[in-house]
N, C-alpha and C positions, 0 to 999 in steps of 0.2 A: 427133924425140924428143930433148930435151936429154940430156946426156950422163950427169946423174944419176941420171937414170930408165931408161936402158938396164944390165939384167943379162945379163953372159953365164951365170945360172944356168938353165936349164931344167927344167921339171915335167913326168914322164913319165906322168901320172896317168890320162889316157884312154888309154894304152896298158896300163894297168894294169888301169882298170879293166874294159876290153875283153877283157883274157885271163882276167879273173875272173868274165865276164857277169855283171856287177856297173854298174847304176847310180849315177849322182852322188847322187842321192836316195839310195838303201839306203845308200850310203856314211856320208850326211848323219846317218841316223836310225844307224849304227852309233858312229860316231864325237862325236856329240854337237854337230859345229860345221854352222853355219848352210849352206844350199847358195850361199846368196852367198858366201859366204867360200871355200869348195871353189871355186867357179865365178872366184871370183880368181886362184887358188892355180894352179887349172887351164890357164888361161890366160895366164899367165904374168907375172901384172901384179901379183903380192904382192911388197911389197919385204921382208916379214919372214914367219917363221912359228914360234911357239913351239915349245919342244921336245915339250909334254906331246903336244900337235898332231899333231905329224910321227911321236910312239909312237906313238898312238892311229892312225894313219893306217897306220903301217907293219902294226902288227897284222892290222887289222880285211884288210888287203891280203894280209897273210904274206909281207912283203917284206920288203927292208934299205931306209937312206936312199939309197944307192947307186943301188937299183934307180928308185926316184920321182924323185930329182933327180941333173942333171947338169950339170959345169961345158962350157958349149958355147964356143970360143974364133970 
């Protein structure tokens, strides 16, 4: 992988969404964005993510940013 496309950011989001027995779908239909887009986000291969997103995300979660994402070195 070239080196512009590697982030040392991490998305905790199936650990999230597994302590919330919460699927990517209900997530989906909570939060308004696409499950392609979550299923990016997911996996770690979004190189952006809006702020209103990452609300709307932390909300429907009842998390911080902190808890969804993490700087991995």
């Amino acid at each position: 992988m070239p080196a512009e496309e590697i982030s040392a950011i991490h998305c905790k989001l199936d650990e999230l969404l597994e302590l919330r027995g919460m699927t990517l779908t209900e997530l989906s239909r909570r939060v308004g964005v696409s499950l392609v887009n979550l299923s990016v986000l997911k996996n770690d291969r979004a190189k952006a993510i809006r702020f209103s997103t990452l609300t709307a995300i932390c909300e429907a979660l009842d998390c911080q940013v902190g808890d969804l994402l993490e700087h991995v070195r």
